[in-house]
Structure formats: C-alpha cells, structure tokens
DRENBAGU-773297 format. One record per residue (C-alpha): residue number from 0; residue in three letters; chain; z, x, y. Coordinates in pm, whole numbers, plus 50000, padded with zeros to 5 digits. Layout:
+-----+-----+----+-------+-------+-------+
|   i |  aa | ch |    c3 |    c1 |    c2 |
+-----+-----+----+-------+-------+-------+
| NUM | Ala |  A |     Z |     X |     Y |
...
+-----+-----+----+-------+-------+-------+
END
This chain:
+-----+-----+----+-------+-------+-------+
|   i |  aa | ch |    c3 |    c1 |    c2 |
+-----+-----+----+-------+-------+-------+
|   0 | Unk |  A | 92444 | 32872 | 09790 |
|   1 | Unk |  A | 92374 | 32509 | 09954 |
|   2 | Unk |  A | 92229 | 32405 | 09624 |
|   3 | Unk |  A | 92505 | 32478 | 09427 |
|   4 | Unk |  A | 92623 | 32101 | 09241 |
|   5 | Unk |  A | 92987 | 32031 | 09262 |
|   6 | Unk |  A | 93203 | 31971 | 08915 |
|   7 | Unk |  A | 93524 | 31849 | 08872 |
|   8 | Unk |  A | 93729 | 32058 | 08622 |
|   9 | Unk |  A | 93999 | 31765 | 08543 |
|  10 | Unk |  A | 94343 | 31962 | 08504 |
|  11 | Unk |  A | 94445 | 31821 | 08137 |
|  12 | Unk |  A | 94818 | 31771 | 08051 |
|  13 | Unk |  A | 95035 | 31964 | 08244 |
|  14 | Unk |  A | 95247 | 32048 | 07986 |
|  15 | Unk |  A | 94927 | 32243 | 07825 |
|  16 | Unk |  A | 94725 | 32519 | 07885 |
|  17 | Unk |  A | 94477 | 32326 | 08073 |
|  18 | Unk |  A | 94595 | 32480 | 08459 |
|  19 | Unk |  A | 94659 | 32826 | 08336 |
|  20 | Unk |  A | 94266 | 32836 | 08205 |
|  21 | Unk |  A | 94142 | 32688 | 08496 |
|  22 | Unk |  A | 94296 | 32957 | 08714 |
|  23 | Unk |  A | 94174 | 33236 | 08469 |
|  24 | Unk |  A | 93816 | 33070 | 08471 |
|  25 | Unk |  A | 93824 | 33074 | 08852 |
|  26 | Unk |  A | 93878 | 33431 | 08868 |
|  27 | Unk |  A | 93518 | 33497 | 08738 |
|  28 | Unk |  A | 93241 | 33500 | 08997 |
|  29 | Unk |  A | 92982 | 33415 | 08831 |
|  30 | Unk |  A | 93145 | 33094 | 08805 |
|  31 | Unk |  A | 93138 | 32983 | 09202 |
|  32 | Unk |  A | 92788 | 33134 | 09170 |
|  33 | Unk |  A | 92694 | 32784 | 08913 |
|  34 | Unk |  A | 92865 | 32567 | 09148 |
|  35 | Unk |  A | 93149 | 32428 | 09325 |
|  36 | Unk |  A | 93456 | 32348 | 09112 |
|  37 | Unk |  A | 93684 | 32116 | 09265 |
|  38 | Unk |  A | 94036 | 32100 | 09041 |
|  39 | Unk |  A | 94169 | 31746 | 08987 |
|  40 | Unk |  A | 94551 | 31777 | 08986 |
|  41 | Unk |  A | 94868 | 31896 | 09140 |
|  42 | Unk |  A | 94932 | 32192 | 09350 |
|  43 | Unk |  A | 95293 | 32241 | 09187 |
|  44 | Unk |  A | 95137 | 32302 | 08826 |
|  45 | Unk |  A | 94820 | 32512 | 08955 |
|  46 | Unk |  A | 95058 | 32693 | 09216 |
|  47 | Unk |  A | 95298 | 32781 | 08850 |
|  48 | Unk |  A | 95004 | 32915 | 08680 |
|  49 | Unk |  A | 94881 | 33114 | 08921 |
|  50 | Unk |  A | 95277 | 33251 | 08948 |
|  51 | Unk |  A | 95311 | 33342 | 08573 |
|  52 | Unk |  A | 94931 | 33483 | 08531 |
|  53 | Unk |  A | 94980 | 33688 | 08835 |
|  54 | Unk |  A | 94704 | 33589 | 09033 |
|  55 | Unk |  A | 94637 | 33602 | 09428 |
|  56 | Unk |  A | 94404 | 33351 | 09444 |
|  57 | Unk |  A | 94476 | 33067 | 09706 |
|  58 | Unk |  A | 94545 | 32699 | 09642 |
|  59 | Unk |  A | 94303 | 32490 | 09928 |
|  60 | Unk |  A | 94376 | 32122 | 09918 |
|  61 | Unk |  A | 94095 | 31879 | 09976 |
|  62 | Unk |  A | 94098 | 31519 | 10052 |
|  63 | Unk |  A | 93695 | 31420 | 09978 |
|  64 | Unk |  A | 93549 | 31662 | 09670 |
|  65 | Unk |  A | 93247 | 31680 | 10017 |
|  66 | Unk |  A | 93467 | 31922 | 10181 |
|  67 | Unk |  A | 93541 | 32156 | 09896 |
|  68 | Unk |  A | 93305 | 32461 | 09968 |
|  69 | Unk |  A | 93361 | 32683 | 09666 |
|  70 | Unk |  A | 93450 | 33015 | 09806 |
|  71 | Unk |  A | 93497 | 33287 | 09559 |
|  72 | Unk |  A | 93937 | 33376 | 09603 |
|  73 | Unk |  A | 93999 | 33011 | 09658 |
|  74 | Unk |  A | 94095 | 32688 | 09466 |
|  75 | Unk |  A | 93970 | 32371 | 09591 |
|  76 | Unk |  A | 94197 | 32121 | 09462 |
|  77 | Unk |  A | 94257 | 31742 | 09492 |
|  78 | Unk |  A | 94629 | 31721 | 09460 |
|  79 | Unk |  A | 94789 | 31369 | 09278 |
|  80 | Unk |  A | 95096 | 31467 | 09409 |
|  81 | Unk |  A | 95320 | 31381 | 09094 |
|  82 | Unk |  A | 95477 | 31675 | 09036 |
|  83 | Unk |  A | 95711 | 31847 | 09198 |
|  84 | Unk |  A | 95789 | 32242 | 09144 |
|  85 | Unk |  A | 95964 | 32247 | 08827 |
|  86 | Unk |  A | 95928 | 31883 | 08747 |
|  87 | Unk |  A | 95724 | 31939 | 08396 |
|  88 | Unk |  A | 95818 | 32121 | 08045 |
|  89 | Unk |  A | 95587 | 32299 | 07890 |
|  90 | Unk |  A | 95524 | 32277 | 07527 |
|  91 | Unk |  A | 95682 | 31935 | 07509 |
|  92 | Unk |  A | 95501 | 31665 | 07491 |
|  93 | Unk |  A | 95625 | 31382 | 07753 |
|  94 | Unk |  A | 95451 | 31029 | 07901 |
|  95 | Unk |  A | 95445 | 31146 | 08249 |
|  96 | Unk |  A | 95276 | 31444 | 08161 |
|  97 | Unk |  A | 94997 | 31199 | 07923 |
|  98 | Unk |  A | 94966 | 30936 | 08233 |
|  99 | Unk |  A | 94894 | 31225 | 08494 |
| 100 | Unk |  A | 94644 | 31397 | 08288 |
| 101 | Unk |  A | 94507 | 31071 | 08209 |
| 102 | Unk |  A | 94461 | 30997 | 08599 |
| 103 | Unk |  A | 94272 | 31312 | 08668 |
| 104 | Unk |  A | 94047 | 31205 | 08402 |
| 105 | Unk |  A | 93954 | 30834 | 08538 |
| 106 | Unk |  A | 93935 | 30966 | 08885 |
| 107 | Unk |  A | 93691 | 31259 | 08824 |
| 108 | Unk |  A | 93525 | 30989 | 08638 |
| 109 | Unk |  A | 93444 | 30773 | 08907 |
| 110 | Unk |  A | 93344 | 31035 | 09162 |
| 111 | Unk |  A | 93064 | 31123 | 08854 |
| 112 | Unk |  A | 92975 | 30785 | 08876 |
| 113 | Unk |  A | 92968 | 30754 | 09261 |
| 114 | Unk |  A | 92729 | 31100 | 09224 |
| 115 | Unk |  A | 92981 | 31305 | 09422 |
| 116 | Unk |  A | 92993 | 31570 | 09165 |
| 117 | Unk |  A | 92709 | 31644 | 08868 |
| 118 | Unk |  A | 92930 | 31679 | 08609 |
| 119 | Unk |  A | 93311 | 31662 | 08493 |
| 120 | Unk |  A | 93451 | 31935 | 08296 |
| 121 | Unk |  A | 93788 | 31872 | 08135 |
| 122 | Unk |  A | 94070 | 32090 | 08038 |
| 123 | Unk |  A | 94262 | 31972 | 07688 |
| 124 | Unk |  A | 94511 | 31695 | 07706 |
| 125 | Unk |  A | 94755 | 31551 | 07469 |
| 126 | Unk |  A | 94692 | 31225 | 07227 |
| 127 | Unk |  A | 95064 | 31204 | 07137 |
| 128 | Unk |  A | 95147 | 31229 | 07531 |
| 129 | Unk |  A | 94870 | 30960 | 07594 |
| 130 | Unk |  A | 95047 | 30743 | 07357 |
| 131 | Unk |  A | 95389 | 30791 | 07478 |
| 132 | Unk |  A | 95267 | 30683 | 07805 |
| 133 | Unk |  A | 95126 | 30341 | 07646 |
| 134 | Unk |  A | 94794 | 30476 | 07674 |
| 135 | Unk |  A | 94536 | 30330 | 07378 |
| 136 | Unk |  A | 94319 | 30629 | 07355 |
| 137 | Unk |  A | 94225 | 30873 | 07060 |
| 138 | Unk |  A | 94095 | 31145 | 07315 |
| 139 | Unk |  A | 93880 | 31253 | 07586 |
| 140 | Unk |  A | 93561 | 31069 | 07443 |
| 141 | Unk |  A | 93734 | 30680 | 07423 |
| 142 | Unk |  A | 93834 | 30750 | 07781 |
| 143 | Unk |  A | 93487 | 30818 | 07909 |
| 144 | Unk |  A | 93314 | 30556 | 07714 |
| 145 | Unk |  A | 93568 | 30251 | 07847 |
| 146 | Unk |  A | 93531 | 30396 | 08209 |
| 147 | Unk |  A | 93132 | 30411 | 08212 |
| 148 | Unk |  A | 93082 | 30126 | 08019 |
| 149 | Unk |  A | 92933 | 30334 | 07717 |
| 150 | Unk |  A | 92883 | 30170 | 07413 |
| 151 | Unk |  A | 92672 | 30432 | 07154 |
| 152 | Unk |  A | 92824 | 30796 | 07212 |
| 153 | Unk |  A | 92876 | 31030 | 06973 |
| 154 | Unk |  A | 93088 | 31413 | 07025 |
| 155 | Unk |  A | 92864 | 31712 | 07016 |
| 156 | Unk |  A | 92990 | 32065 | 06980 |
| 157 | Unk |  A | 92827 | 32387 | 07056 |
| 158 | Unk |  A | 92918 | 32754 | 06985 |
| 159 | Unk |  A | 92729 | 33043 | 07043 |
| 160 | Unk |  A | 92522 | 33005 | 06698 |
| 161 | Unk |  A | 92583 | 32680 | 06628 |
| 162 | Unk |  A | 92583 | 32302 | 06714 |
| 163 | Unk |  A | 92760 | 32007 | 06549 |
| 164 | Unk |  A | 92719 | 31652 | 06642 |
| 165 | Unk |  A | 92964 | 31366 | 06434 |
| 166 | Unk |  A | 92919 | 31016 | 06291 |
| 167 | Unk |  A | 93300 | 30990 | 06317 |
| 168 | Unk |  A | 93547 | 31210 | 06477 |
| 169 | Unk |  A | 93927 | 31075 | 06554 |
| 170 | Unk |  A | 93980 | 30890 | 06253 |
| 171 | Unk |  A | 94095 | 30880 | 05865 |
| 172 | Unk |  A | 93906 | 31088 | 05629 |
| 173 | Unk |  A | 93935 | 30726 | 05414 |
| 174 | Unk |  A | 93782 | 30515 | 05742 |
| 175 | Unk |  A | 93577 | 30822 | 05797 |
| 176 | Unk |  A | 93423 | 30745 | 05485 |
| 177 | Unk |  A | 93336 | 30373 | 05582 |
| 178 | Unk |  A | 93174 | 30461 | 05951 |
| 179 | Unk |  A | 92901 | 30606 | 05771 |
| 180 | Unk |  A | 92631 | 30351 | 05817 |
| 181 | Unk |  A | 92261 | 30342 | 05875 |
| 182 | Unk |  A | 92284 | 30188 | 06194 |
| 183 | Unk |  A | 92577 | 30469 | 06283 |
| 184 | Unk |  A | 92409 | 30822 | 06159 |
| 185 | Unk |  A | 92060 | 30685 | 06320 |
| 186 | Unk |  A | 92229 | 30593 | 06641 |
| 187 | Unk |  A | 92337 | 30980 | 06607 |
| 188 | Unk |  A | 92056 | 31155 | 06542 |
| 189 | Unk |  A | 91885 | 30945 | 06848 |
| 190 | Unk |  A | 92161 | 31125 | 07030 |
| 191 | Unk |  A | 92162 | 31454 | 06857 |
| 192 | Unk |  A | 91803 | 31485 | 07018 |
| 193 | Unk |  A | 91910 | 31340 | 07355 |
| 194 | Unk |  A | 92230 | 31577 | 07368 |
| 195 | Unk |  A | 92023 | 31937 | 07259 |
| 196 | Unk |  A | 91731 | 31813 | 07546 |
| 197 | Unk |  A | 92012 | 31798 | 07773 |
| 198 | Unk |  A | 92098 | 32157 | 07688 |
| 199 | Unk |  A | 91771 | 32258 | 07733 |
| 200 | Unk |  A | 91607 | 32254 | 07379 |
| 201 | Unk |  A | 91263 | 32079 | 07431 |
| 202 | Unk |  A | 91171 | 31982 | 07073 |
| 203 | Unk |  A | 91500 | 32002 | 06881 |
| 204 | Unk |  A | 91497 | 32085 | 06545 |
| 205 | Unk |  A | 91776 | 31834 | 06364 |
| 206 | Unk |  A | 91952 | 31865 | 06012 |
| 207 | Unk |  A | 92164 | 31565 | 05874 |
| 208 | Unk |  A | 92448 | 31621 | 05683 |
| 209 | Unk |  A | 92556 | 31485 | 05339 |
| 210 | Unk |  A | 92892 | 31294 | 05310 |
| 211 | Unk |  A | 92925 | 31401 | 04936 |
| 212 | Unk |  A | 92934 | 31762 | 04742 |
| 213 | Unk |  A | 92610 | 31831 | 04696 |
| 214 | Unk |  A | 92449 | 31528 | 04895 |
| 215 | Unk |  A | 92572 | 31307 | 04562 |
| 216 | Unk |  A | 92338 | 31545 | 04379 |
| 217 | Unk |  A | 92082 | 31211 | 04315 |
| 218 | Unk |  A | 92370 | 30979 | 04287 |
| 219 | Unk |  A | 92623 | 31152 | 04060 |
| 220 | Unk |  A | 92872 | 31191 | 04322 |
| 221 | Unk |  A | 92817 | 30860 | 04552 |
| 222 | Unk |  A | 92614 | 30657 | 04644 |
| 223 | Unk |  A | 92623 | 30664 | 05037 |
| 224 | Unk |  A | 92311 | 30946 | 05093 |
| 225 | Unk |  A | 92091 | 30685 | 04906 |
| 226 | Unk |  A | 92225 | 30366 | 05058 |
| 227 | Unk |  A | 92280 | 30465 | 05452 |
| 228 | Unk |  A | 92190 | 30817 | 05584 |
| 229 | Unk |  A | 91842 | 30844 | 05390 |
| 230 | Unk |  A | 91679 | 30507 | 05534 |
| 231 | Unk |  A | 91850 | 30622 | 05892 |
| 232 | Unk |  A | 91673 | 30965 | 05883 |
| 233 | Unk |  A | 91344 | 30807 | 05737 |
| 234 | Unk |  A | 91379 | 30519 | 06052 |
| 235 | Unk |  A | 91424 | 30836 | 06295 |
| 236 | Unk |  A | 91128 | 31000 | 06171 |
| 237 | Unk |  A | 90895 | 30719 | 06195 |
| 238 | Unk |  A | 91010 | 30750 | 06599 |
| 239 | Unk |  A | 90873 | 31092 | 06557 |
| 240 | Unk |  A | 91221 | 31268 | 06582 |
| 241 | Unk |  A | 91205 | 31578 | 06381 |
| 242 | Unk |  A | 91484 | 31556 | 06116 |
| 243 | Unk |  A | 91561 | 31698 | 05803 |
| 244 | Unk |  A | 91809 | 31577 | 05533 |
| 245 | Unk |  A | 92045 | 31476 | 05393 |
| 246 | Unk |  A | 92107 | 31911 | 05319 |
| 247 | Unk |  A | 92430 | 31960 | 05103 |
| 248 | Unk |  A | 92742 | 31979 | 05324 |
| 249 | Unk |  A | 92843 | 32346 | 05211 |
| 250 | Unk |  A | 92507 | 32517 | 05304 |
| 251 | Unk |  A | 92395 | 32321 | 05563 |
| 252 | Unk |  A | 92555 | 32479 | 05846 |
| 253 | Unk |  A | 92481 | 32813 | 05739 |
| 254 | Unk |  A | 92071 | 32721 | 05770 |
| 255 | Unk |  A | 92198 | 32553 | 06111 |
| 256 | Unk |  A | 92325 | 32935 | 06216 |
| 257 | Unk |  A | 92025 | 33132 | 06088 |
| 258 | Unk |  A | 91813 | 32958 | 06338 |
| 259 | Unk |  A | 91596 | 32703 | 06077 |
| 260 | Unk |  A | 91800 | 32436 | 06264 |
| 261 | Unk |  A | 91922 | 32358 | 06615 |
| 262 | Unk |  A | 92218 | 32147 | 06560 |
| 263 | Unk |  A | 92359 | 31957 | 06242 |
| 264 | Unk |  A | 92469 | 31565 | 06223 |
| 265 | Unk |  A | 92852 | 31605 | 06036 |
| 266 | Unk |  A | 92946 | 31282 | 05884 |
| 267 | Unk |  A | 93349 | 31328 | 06009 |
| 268 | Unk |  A | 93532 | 31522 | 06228 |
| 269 | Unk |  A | 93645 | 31802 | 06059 |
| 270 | Unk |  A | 93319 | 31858 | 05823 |
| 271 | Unk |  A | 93201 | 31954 | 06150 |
| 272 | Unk |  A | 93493 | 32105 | 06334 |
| 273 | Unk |  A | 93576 | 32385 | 06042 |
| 274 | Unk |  A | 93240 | 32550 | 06077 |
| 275 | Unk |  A | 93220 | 32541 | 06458 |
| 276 | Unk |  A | 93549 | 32673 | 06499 |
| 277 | Unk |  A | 93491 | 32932 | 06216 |
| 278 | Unk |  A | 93187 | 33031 | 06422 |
| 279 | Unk |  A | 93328 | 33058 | 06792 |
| 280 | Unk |  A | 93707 | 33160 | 06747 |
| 281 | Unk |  A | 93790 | 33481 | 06624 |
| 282 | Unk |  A | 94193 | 33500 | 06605 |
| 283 | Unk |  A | 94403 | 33847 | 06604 |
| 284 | Unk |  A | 94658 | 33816 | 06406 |
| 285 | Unk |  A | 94832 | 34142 | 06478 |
| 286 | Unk |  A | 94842 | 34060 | 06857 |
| 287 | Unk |  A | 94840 | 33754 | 06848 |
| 288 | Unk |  A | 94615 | 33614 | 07025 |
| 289 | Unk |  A | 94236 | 33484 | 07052 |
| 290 | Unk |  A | 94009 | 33804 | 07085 |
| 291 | Unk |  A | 93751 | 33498 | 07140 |
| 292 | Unk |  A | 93728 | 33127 | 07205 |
| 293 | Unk |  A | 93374 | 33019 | 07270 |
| 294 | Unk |  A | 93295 | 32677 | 07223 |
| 295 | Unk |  A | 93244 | 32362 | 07395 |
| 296 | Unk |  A | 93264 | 31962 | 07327 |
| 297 | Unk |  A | 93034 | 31769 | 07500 |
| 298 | Unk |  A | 93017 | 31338 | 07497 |
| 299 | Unk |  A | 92636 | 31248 | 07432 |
| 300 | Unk |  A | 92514 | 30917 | 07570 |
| 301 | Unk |  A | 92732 | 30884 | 07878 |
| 302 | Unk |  A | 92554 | 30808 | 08206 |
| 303 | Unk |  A | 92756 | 31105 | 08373 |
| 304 | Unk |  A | 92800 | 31453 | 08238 |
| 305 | Unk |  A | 93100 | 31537 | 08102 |
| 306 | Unk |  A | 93166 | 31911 | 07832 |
| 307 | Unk |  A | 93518 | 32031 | 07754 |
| 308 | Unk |  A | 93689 | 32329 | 07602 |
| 309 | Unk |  A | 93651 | 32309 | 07215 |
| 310 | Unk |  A | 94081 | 32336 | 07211 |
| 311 | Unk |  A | 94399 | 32159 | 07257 |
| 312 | Unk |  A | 94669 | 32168 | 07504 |
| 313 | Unk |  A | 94810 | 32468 | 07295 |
| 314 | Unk |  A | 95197 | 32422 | 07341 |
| 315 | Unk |  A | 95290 | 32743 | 07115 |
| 316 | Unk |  A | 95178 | 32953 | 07411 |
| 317 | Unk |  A | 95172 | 32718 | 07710 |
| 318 | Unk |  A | 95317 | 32867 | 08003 |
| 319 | Unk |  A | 95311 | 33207 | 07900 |
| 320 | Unk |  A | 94990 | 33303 | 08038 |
| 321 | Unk |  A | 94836 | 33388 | 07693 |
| 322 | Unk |  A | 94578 | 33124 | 07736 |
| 323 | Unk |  A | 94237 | 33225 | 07674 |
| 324 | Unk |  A | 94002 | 33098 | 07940 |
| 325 | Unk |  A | 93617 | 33193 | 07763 |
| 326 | Unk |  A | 93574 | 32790 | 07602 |
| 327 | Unk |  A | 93622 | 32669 | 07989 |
| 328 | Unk |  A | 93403 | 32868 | 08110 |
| 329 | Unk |  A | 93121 | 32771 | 07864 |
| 330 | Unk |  A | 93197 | 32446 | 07935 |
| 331 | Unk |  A | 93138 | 32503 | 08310 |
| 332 | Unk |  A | 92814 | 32672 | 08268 |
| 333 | Unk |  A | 92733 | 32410 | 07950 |
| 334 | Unk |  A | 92810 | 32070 | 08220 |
| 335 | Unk |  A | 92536 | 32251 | 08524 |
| 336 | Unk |  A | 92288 | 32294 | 08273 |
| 337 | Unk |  A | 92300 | 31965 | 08123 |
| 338 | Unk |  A | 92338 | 31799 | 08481 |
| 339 | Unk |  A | 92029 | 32035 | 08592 |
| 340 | Unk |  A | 91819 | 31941 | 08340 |
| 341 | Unk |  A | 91889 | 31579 | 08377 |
| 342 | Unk |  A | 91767 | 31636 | 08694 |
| 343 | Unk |  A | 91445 | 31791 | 08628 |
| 344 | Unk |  A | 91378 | 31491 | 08375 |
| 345 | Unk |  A | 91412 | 31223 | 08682 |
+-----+-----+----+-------+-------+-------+
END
C-alpha cells in the first residue's frame, strides 16, 4: 500500500456534477487500491454531495497532499474554503463558481509540477462560468498548457474500443478548417504515438483522418489531404512512426474499433467527439439516465499527467445525485497508468 502514487482529483465547478462523481467514484475500492486521491476543493460542496447521494463516507481535511493516507471510507480533501453551506446554485452557471473551479485546477497543477502527486485528474468545469469570471480559457487543456509552459499539446480521447486524438478541438468548424496544417497534424501524430505509449501501447498502430468526404476523393472535394496532411504523414513515417492515411472520415473510425488501428488523428473536435461518444455512452431514454459513461480526455505533451471525464458539468441533473461516476473512474485508473509508465520509461 506504501507504493500507492497520490492524484489529485480537482473538484470542477461547483455548480456541476464534478463533487457528486467524485464521491460516487470514492465509494469503489478498487479505486484507493490505484492510489491515493486527494480532492481539491471545499468541504461545503463535497459535504452536499455526500448529503443528497446518501453516502456515509467521511470528509478528512488535509493541509499538505503528504498527509493524505487514502483510507478506503474516507475523503482526503484540501479545502479552499470559498464556500459556505448553501453558498452555490446548481445548474446555474455563475463567476464564483468558474474562478473556484479554476483555482483547484492551477493548484493541483503546481503540486504535479512540484512531484507531490503523479497525476491530476479533473472533474468537468464550465467555459461560460470561466468567462464570467474574466477567465481567457476555452477549457481544461489551455489551462494546463499556460501553467506548465506547454507549447505543442494536442486532446486525446479514449473509450473502451476506441481512441481519438484532434488537430483542433475548441474552435469554429470555419477556423477548424484553417488549423489544419502540415506542421499541425505532424506535430499530432508525434503525439498520438507519445500519448498511446503513455497508455501502455508499445508500438502504436496510428490512422490519420481526412478533413474532406471521402479524403477529397483525389482532389474533387479539396485540396487540403494533398497540400498538408499527406506530406505530414509521409515526414512522420520517414521518423519511422507507423501511420496510415489520410482514410476517409466516415469509415475510418470504424477500422480504428475493429482493432486494425490503435487510435485515429480527427482533424476537429467534433469529427472526433461523435464517434467516441457514440462508442462509450449508452443513454436510457426511458429512465433517463446514462446506463454507461466510459470515456476519458487526456492532454498529450504536458510535462505532468493530467486525464479527465469525457463530460461536462451536466447542469440538467446537477445536484440530484443522478450523476454517473464510470468516466471518473477511468480517468483515475487512465492518469496511474500513464504516470506508471512514465516511470518505467525514466
């Protein structure tokens, strides 16, 4: 049990689902059996969750992440004290709310860096909230690059059957169009490779996307396959990466799923999002809720390890205890690996 790694799971926007998953997560051994999660938040919020999910765990504050020592029934918290018992809304999104869960983040951040804890795992937070708050950032992936200094980092998500890594994420389908550059999608399969090592794939097999129906179908459709993401996947290759591509967009991920390929390059964020999320969720409408949410986000190219849930904050249900807590978990289990196998590599 000494060698278990401590993470921190960063609480997300209080206003979200983010403390009622962590709670739910918590209550599976198997968990504390990985490692020792320390939550970076506030004991009002994770004290709430615990009320309306009808949990016994117990809430133990810590000052140093050192002295959190994982016990299976307990919480080890850091508490930001900004929120008092009924000082939130759920479902609403607000700029206290987007500059605490923005906090947790830059903190948990520089304990990574300080190598207090092996990896951060985040819970979803809120871009509107963020913005409301005067906050500059797109997401969870801006954040992390600014604080570590990251310059070439691309978003990588992984389901059960599938991974996805993009060229562009948090931007117009029109600018979307523009990002992809030679320089870009090569930068991105050098960290497709990197990213499926890190999850413990020792010669990853790599497809690249087309940004056109059909791959522009020898130019009838466009012109970008010839002009940028051909010459990137031939400069790739010559490193001795092994790449495929450019493979039409609308069959592409279904070769990714049958096992021919390990993980797919998507030119934007939501030729890559629909298929992953297709593949992982699996929504009951009668009841609804999510029989299934499997899925994680992970930031290739940081110095520090940091996966996600593969959802938002969720506001329809937040604070109802309807949450489903199965993406956190991978996420968990995702950040050890990758921070284990880093490891092994040094």
């Amino acid at each position: 049990m000494k060698s278990r790694m401590r993470v921190a799971i960063t609480m997300g926007d209080p206003a979200g689902v983010g403390a009622e998953i962590i709670v739910k997560a918590l209550t599976h051994v198997d968990v504390y059996k990985k490692c020792i999660p320390v939550v970076m938040g506030d004991r009002a919020v994770l004290k709430d969750a615990l009320r309306f999910c009808d949990l016994p765990m117990r809430l133990n504050k810590v000052e140093d992440v050192e002295d959190a020592q994982g016990k299976f029934g307990e919480i080890d918290y850091i508490d930001f004290g900004l929120f008092e018992e009924n000082g939130w809304e759920y479902k609403k999104n607000n700029a206290k709310c987007g500059e605490a869960s923005f906090k947790y983040i830059v903190d948990a951040i520089s304990l990574a860096m300080d190598k207090k804890v092996g990896a951060v795992i985040t819970a979803p937070i809120n871009k509107k909230s963020l913005r409301m708050a005067g906050l500059p950032y797109d997401g969870h992936t801006e954040i992390f690059a600014e604080y570590t200094g990251t310059k070439d980092f691309a978003m990588l998500l992984a389901s059960k059957y599938l991974h996805v890594i993009h060229v562009s994420t948090h931007c117009s389908l029109r600018e979307a169009c523009d990002r992809v550059k030679k320089d870009r999608v090569y930068k991105v399969i050098k960290l497709a490779e990197r990213g499926m090592k890190e999850l413990g794939y020792e010669n990853p097999k790599i497809v690249v996307a087309g940004l056109n129906p059909h791959s522009s179908e020898d130019g009838l459709f466009g012109d970008e396959e010839e002009r940028e993401i051909i010459p990137a996947i031939e400069k790739a290759r010559e490193e001795g990466i092994q790449v495929d591509g450019p493979e039409p967009p609308d069959t592409v991920f279904v070769k990714c799923q049958s096992g021919q390929y390990d993980i797919v390059v998507a030119m934007y964020h939501d030729q890559g999002h629909i298929p992953l999320k297709l593949n992982g969720f699996d929504y009951n409408h009668l009841h609804n809720k999510y029989n299934s949410v499997s899925g994680i986000n992970c930031t290739i190219g940081l110095p520090i390890v940091r996966a996600s849930v593969d959802h938002g904050t969720a506001f329809g249900k937040a604070g109802e205890g309807r949450a489903n807590e199965e993406s956190l978990i991978d996420a968990i289990f995702a950040g050890v690996r990758m921070a284990d196998n880093r490891k092994e590599k040094k």
